[in-house]
NULOPA-497787 format. One line per field, with one value per residue: residue in one letter; x, y, z of N, C-alpha, C in turn. Coordinates in steps of 0.1 Angstrom, whole numbers, plus 2048, in hexadecimal, padded with zeros to 3 digits. Example, Ala and Ser with C-alpha at 12.3 -4.5 7.8 and 13.67 -1.06 7.14 Angstrom:
NULOPA-497787
kolba	(a_s)
n_x	(884_880)
n_y	(7C7_7EA)
n_z	(84E_847)
ca_x	(87B_889)
ca_y	(7D3_7F5)
ca_z	(84E_847)
c_x	(884_881)
c_y	(7DF_800)
c_z	(84E_84F)
This chain:
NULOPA-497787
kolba	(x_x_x_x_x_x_x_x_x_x_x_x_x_x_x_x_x_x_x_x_x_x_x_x_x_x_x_x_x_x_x_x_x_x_x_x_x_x_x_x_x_x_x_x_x_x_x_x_x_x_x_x_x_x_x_x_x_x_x_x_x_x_x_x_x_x_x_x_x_x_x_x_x_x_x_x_x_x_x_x_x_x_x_x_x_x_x_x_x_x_x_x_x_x_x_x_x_x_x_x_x_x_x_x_x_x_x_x_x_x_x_x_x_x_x_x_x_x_x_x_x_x_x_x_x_x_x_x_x_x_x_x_x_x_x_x_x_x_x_x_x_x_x_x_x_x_x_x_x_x_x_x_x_x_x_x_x_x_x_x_x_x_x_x_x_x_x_x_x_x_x_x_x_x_x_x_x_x_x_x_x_x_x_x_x_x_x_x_x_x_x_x_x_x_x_x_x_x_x_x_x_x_x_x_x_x_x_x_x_x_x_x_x_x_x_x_x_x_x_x_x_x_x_x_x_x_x_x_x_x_x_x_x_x_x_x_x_x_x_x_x_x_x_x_x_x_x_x_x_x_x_x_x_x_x_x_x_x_x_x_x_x_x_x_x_x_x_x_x_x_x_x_x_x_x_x_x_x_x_x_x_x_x_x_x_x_x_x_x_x_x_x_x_x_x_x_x_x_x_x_x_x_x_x_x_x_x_x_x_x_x_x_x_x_x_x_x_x_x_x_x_x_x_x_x_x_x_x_x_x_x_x_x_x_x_x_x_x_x_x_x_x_x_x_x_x_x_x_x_x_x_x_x_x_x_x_x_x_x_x_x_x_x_x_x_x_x_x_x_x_x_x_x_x_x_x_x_x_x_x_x_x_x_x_x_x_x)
n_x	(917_916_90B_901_8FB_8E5_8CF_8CA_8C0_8AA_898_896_883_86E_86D_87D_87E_872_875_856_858_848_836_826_815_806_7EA_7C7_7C9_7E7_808_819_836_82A_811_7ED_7DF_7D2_7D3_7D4_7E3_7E9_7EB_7E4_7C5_7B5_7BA_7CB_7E0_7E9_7D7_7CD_7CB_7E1_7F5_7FB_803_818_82B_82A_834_84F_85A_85C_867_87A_88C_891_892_8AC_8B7_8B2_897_89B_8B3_8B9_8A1_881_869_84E_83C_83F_835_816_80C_811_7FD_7EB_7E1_7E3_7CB_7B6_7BA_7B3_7C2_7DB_7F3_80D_824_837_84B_85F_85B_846_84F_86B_85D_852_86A_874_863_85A_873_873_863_864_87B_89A_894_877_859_847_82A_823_80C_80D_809_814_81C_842_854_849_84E_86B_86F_86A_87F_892_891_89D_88D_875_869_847_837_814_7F9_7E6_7D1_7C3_7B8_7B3_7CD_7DA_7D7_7DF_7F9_7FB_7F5_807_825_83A_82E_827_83B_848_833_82A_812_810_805_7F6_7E2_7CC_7D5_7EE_7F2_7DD_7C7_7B3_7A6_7B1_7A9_7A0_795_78E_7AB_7B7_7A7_7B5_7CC_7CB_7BD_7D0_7E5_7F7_804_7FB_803_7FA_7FC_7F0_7EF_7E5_7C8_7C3_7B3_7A4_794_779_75C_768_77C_796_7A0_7A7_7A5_792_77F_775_772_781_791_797_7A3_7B7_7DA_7F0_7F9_805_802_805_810_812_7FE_7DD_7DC_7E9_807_827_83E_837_822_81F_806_7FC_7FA_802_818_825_82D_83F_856_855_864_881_889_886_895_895_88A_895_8AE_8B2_8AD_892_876_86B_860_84B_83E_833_822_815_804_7F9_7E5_7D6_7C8_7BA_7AA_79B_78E_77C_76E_75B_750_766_770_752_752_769_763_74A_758_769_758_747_75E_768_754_74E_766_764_74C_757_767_782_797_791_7A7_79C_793_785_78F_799_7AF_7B3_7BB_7C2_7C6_7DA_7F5_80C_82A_831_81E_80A_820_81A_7FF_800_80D_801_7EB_7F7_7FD_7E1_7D7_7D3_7E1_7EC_801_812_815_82D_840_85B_845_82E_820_830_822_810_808_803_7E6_7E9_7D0_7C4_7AD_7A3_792_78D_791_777_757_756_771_777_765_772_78E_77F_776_78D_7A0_792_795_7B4_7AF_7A9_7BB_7D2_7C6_7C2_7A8)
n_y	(7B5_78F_785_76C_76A_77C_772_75B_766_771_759_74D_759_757_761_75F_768_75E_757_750_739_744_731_740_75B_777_773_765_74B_73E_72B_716_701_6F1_6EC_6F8_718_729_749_764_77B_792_7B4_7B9_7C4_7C8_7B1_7BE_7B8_7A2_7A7_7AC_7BF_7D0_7C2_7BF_7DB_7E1_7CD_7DB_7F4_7F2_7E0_7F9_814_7FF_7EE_7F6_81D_82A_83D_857_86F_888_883_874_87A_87D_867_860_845_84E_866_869_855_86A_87E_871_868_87D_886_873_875_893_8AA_8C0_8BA_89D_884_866_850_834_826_81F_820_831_845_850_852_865_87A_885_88E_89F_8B3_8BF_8C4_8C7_8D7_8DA_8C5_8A8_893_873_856_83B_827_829_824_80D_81E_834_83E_83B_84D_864_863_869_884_895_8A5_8A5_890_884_86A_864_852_837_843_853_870_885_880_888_8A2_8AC_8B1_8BD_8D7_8D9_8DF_8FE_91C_923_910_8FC_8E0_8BE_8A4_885_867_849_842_82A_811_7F8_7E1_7E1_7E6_7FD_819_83C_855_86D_885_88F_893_8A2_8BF_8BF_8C5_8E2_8EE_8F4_8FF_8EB_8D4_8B8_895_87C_855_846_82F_810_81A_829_822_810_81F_836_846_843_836_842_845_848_860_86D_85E_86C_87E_895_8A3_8BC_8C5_8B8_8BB_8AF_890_86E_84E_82A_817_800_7ED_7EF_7F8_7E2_7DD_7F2_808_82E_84B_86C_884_8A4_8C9_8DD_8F1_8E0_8CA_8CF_8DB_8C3_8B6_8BF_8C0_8A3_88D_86E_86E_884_875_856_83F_83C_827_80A_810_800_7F8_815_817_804_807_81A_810_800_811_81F_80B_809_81F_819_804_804_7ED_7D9_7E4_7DC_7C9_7BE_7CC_7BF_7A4_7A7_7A9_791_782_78C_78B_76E_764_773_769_751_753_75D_779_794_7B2_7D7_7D8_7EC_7E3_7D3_7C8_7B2_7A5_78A_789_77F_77C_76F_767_74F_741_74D_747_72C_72A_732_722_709_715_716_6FC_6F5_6FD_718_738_753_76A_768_781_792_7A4_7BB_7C3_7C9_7D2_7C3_7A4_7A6_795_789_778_78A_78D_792_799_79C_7AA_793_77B_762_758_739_739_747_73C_720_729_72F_71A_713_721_719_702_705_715_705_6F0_700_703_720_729)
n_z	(896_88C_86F_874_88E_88F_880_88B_8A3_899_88C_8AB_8B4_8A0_887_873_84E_82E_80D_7F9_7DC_7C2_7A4_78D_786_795_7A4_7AB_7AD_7AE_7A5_7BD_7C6_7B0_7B2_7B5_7C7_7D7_7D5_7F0_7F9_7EA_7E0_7C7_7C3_7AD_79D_786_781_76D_75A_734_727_737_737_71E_719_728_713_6FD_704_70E_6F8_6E5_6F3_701_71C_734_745_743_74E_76A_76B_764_75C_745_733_730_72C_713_722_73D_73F_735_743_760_758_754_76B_77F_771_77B_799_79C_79D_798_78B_78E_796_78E_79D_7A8_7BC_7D6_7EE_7E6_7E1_7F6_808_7F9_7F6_810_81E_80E_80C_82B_845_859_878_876_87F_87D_882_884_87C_896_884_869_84C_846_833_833_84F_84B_83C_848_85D_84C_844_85D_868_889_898_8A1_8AE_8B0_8BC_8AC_898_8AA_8AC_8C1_8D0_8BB_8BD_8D0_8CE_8BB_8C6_8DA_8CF_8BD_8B6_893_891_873_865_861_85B_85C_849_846_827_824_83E_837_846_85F_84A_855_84E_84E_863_84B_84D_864_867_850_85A_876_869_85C_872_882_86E_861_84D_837_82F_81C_818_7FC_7F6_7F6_7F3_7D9_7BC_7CD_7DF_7E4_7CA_7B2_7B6_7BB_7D3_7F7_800_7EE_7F6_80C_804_802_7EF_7E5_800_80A_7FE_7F4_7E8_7EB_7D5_7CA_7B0_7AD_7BD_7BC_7A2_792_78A_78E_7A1_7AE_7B5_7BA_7C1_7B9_7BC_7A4_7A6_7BD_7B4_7A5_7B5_7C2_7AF_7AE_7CC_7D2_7DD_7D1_7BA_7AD_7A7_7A4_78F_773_774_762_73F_73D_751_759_741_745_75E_755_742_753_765_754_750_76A_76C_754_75E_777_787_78D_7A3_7B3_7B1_7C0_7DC_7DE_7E0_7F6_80C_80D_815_82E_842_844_84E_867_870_873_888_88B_899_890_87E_881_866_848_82E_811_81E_838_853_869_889_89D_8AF_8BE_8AE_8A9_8A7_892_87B_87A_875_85D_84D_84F_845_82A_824_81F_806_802_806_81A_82E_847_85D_871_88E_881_86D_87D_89D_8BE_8C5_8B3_89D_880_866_847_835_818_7FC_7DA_7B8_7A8_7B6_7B7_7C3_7C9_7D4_7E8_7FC_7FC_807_81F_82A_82D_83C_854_85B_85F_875_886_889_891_8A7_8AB_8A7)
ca_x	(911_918_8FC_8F8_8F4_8D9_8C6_8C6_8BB_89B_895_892_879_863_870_881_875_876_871_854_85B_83B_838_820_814_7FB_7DB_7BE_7D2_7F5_80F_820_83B_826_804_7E7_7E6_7C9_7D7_7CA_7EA_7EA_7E8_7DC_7BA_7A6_7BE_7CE_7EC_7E8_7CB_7D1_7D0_7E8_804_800_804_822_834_829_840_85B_859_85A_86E_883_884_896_897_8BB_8BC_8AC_88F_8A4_8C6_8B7_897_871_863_83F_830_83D_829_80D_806_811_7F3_7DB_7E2_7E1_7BB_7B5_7BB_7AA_7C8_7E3_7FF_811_82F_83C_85B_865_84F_83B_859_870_853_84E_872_87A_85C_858_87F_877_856_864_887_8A0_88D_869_851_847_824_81E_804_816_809_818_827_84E_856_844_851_875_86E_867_887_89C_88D_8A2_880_874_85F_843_82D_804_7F6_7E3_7C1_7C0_7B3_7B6_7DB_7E5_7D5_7E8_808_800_7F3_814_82B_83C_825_82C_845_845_830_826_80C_810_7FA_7ED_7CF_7C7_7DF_7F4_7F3_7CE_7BC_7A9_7A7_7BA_79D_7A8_789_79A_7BD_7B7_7A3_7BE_7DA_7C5_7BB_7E2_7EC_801_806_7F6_809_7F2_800_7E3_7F4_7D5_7BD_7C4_7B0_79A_789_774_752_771_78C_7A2_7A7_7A3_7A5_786_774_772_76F_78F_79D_79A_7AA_7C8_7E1_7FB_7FD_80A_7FC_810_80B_814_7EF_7D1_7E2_7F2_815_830_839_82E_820_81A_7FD_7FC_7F9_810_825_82D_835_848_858_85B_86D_88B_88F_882_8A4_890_884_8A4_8BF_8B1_8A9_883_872_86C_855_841_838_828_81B_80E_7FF_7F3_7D9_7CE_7C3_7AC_7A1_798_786_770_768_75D_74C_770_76A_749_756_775_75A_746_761_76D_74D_74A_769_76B_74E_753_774_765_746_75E_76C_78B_79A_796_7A8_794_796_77C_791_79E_7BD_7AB_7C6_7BB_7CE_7E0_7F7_81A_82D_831_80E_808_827_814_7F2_802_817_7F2_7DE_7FB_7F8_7CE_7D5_7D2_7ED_7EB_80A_814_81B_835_84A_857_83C_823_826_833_813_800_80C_7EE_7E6_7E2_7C8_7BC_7A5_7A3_783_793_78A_769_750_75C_77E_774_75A_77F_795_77B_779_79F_7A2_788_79C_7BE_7B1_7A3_7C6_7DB_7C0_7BD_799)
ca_y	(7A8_786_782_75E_76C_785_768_750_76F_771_74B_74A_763_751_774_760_766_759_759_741_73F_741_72F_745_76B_775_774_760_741_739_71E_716_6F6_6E3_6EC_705_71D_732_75B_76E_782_79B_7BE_7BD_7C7_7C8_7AD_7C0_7B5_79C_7AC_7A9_7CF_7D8_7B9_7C6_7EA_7DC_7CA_7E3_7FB_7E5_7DF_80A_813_7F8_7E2_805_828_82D_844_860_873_896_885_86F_883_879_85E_85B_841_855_874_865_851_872_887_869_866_88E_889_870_87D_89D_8B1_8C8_8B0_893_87C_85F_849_829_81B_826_824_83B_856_855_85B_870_881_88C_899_8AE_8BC_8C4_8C2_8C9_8E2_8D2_8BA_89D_88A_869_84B_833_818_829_819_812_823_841_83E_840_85D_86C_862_86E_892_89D_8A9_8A2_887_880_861_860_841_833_84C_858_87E_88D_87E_891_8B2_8B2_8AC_8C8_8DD_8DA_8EB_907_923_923_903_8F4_8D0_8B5_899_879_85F_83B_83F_81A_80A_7EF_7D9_7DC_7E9_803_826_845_85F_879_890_896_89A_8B6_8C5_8C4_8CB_8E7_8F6_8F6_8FE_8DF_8CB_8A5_88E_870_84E_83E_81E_80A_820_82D_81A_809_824_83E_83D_843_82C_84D_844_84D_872_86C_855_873_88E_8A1_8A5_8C8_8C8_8B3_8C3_8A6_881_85F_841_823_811_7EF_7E5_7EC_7FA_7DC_7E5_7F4_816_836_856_876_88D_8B4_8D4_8DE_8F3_8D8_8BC_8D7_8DA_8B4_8B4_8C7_8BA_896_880_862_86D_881_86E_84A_838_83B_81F_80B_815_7F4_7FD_822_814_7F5_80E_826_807_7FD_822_824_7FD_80B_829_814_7F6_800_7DE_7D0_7E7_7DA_7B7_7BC_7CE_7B0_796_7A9_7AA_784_779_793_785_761_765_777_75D_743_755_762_786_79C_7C2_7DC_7DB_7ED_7E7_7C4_7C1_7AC_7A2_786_78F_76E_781_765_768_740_73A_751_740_71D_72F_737_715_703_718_714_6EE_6EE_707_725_742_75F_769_76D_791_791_7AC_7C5_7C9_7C9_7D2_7B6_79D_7A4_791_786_774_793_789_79F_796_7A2_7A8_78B_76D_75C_754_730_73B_74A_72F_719_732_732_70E_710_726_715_6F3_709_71E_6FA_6E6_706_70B_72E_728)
ca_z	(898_882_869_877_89A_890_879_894_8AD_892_890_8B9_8B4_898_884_864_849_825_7FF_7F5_7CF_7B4_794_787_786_7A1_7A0_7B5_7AF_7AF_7A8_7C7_7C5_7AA_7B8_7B6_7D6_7DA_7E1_7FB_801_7E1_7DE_7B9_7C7_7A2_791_77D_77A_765_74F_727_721_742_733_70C_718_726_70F_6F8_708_70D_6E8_6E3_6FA_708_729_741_740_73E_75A_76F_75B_764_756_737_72D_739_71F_715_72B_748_73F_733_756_768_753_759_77C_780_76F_784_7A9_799_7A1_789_788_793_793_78F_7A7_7A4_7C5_7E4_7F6_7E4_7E3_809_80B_7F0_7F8_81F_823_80B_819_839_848_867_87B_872_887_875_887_87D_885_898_87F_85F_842_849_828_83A_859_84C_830_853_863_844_844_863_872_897_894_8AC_8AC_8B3_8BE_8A0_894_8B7_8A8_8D0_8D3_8B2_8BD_8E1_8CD_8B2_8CE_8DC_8C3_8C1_8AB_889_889_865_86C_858_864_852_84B_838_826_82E_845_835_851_862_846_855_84A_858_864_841_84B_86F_867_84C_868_880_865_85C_87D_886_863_85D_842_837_827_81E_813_7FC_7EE_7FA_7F2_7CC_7B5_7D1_7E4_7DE_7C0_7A5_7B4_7BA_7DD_805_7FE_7E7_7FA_818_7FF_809_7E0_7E9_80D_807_7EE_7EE_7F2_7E3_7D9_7C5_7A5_7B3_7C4_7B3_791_78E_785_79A_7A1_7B3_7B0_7C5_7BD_7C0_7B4_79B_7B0_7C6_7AE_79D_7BF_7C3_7A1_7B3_7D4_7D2_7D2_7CA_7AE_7A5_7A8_7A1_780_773_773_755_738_73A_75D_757_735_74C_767_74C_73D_763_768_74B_754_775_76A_74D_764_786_788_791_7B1_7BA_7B6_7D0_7E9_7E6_7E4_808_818_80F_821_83C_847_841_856_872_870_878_899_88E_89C_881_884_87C_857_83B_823_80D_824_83F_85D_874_896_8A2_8BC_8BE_8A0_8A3_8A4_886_870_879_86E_84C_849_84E_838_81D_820_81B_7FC_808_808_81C_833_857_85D_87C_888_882_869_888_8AC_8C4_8CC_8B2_895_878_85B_840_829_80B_7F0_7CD_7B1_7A1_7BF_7B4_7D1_7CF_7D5_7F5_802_7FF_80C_82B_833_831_847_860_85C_865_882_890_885_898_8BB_8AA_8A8)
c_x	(913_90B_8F6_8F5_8E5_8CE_8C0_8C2_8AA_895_88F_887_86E_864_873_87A_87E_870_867_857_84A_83F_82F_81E_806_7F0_7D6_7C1_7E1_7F9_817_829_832_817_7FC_7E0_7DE_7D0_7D3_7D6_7ED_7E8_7E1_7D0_7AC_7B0_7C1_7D9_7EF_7DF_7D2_7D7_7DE_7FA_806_803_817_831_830_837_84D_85E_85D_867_87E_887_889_891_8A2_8C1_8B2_8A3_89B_8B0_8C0_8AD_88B_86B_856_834_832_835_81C_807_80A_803_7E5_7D7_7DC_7CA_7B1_7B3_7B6_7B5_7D1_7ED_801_822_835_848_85C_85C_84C_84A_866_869_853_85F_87C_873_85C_865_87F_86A_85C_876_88C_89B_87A_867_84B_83C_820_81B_80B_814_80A_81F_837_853_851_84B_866_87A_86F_877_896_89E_897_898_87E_869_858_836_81F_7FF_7E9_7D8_7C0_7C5_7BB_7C8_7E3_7E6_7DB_7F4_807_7FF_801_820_830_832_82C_83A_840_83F_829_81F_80D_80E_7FA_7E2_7C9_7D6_7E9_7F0_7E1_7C5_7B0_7AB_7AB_7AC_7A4_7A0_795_7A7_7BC_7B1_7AA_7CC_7D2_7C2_7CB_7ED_7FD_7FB_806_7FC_804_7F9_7F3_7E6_7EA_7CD_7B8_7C0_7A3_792_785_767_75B_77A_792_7A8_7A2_79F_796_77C_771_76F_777_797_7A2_7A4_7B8_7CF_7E8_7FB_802_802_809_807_80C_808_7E7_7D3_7E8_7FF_81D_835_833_827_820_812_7FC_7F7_806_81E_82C_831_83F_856_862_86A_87D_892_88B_889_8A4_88D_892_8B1_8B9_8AA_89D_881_86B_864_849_83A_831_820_80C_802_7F2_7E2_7CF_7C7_7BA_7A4_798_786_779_76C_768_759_757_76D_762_750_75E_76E_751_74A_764_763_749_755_76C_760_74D_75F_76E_754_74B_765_776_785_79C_79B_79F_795_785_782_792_7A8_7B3_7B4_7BF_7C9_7CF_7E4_806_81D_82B_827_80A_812_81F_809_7F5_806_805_7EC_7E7_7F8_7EA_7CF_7D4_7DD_7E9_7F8_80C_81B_824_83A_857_84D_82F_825_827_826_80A_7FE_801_7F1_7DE_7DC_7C3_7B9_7A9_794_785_78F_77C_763_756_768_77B_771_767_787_78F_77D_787_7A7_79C_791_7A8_7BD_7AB_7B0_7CC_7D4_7C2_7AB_793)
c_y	(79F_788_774_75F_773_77D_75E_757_76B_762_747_74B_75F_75A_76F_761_760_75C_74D_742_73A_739_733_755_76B_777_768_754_741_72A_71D_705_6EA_6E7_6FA_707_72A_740_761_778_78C_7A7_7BF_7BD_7C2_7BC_7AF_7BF_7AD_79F_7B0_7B4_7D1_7D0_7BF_7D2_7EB_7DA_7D4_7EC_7FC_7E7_7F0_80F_80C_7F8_7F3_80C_82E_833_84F_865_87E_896_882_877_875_873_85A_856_848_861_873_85E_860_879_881_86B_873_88C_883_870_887_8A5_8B7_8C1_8A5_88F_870_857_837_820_822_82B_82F_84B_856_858_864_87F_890_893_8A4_8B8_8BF_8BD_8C7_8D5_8E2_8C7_8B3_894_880_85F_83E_826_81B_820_81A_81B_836_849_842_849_867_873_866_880_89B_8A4_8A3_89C_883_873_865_859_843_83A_84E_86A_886_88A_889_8A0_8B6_8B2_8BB_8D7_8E6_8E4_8F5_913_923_91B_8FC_8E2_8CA_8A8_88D_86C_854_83E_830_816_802_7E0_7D4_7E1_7F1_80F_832_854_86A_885_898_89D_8A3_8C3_8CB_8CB_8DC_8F5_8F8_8FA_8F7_8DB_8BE_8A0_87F_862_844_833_817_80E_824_820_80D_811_82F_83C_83B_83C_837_84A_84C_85B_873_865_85F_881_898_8A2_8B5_8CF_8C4_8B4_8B7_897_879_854_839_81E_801_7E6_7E4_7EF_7ED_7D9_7E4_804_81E_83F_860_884_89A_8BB_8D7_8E2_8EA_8CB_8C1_8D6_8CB_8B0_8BC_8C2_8AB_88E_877_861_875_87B_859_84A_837_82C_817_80C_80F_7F5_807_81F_808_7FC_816_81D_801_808_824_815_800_818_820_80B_7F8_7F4_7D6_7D9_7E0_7C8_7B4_7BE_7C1_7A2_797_7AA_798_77B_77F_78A_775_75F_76B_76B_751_743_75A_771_789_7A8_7C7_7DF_7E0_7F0_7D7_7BE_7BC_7A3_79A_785_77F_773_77C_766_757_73E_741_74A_737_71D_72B_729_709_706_710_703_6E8_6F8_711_733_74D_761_76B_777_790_7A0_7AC_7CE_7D1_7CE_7C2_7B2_7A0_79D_788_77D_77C_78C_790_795_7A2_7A1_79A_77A_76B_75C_745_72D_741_745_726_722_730_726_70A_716_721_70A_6F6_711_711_6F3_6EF_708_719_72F_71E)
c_z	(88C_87B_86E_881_894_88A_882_8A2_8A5_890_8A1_8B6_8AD_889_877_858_839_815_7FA_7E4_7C7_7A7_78D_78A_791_79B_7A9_7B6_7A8_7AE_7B1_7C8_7BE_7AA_7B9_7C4_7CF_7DF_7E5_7FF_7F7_7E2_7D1_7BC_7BD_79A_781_775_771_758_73F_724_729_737_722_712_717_71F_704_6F8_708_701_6DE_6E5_702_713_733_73B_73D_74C_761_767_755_75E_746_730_735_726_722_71D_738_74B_73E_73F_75F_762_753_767_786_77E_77A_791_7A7_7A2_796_786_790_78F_796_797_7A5_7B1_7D0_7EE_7F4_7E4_7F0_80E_807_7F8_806_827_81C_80B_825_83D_855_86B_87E_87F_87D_881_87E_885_886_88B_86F_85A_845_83D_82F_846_858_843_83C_85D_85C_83F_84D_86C_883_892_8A2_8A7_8B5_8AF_8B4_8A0_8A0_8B3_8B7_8D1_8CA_8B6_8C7_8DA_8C2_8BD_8D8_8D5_8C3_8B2_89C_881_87E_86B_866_85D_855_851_841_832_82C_834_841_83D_859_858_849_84E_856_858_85C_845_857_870_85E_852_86C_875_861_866_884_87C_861_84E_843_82E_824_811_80D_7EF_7EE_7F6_7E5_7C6_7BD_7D8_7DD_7D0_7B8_7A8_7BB_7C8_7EC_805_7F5_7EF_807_813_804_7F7_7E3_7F6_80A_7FC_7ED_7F3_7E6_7E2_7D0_7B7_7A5_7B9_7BA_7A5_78D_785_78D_797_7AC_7AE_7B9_7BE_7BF_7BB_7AB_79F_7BB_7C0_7A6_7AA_7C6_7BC_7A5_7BE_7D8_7D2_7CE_7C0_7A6_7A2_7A9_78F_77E_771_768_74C_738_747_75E_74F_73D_757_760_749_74D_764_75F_74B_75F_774_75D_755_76F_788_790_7A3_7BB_7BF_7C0_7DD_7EC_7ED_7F7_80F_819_81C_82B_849_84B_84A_866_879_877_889_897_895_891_885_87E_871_853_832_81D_80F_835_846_867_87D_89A_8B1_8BA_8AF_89D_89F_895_87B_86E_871_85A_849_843_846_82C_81A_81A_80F_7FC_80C_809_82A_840_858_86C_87B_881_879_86E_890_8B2_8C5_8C1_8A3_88C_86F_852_836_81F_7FF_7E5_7C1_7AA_7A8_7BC_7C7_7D5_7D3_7E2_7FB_800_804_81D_831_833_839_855_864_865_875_88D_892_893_8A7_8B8_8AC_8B5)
């Protein structure tokens, strides 16, 4: 297929998409063509990306080190800030080790082909992360989908099985997309009572849930049940980056057949150094916590007050369900005009019909940044006949 057929296939569709460009660094406002542009579409959860300590740690590093790593850890050798964020991270998750990858998406599919391979079953929730979903499809495993936190669907599927086939269930801690949470109590249960294996993706969840930050796995009291999962350095650490948490023997493990982490370039010092200072920001300041839980209970409400469709979110990724991808572009096109930037999610990020405007707050939005945010949202869901 031409590339200008398949562009002008996604155009029918409402499907193109584009680059808007910033003139500034994120945070609760933005420069957008000249003009300041309220953000509602961030992951940096605690605003830390911008935080004095997280950017000296930084350039610090940078300054130490210098701007790469050169190459692989295993080819060049493993430099300071790398170890140092793996031995925090380790304290942190309250487990024996850890490791480092260059982003969520190289660990999910570095990771999961080499947990489990040709021969293997592979369940996962239809509304995983793509990065998950194709760690899954690079494994060589038989991969079977179960319709989203539907507990009873997984257990007819593990039920199924043949006895003692190697089988891996794999999961979001929060969703990306609707922001709920993936029942962790249940699924170590069932992996458990079927002796399987859980593979929990807690991008989302590291650094916002739980009383310590640590994440989904904390916030259900499973540190003990679940031996292995991922989260990223790119959200609430404000940085970029993964990690994947374990026991020693299995990051030992990792450290062998992992190709993402063997056979690519580490990531660069100013990034782990950058991660490393978020991580002890997080841990001395819950306060930035309380403030995001408030800020999100402010505008969840305030949003569903107004009449939108909200999905079932309890978290600070807060999706109002449109349905038409056009009508959701228009949504976003609208807000961005009254100030307001948060994005139209379309597929294939979605399923067909149900296409949103993701919204996520940070500790960082004031109250009167929200109380604008809402009547800009009220004005657009009145402008579009969404409301």
């Amino acid at each position: 297929m031409m590339f200008e057929d398949y562009l002008a296939q996604l155009a029918s569709k409402h499907l193109t998409r584009r680059l808007l460009p910033l003139e500034s660094g994120t945070g609760p406002v933005v420069r957008i063509a000249g003009r300041d542009v309220l953000l509602f579409a961030s992951n940096d959860y605690l605003g830390l990306a911008g935080h004095a300590d997280v950017v000296d740690a930084a350039v610090r590093a940078t300054q130490t080190y210098g701007a790469g790593s050169g190459a692989a850890r295993l080819v060049s050798g493993s430099l300071p800030p790398h170890q140092h964020l793996e031995e925090a991270l380790a304290r942190f998750k309250g487990t024996e080790s850890a490791l480092t990858l260059g982003s969520g998406y190289l660990a999910n599919i570095g990771a999961i082909p080499a947990l489990i391979s040709s021969g293997g079953l592979i369940l996962a929730d239809r509304l995983c992360h793509a990065s998950l979903i194709d760690g899954c499809r690079l494994s060589g495993a038989d991969v079977r989908i179960y319709r989203h936190n539907d507990m009873e669907h997984l257990a007819r599927l593990l039920s199924k099985r043949r006895v003692g086939r190697r089988t891996l269930i794999v999961t979001d801690g929060i969703f990306s997309m609707d922001g709920d949470l993936a029942p962790l109590g249940d699924l170590a249960a069932l992996a458990e009572a079927y002796q399987a294996d859980l593979y929990v993706d807690d991008a989302h969840g590291t650094g916002v849930m739980g009383i310590h930050g640590r994440g989904t796995i904390e916030h259900f009291g499973l540190e003990k049940r679940i031996a292995l999962h991922m989260g990223t350095m790119g959200k609430a650490l404000g940085s970029s980056g993964a990690f994947i948490a374990g026991t020693r023997h299995a990051i030992q493990y990792l450290l062998h057949r992992c190709r993402s982490f063997m056979f690519a370039t580490a990531s660069p010092p100013a990034s782990a150094a950058a991660a490393l200072a978020a991580l002890r920001i997080i841990e001395r300041e819950p306060e930035r916590r309380r403030r995001l839980w408030d800020n999100r209970q402010r505008l969840f409400e305030g949003l569903r007050r107004l009449g939108f469709t909200m999905a079932p979110s309890v978290s600070p990724i807060m999706p109002i369900v449109i349905g038409r991808a056009d009508t959701a572009l228009r949504f976003a096109e609208h807000l961005l005009a009254n100030d307001v930037f948060a994005p139209a999610i379309r597929p294939p990020s979605v399923p067909a019909d149900t296409s949103r405007i993701r919204v996520t707050v940070t500790s960082e939005h004031t109250p009167a940044q929200i109380d604008q945010a809402l009547a800009a949202f009220e004005r657009t869901g009145q402008d579009t006949r969404v409301l």
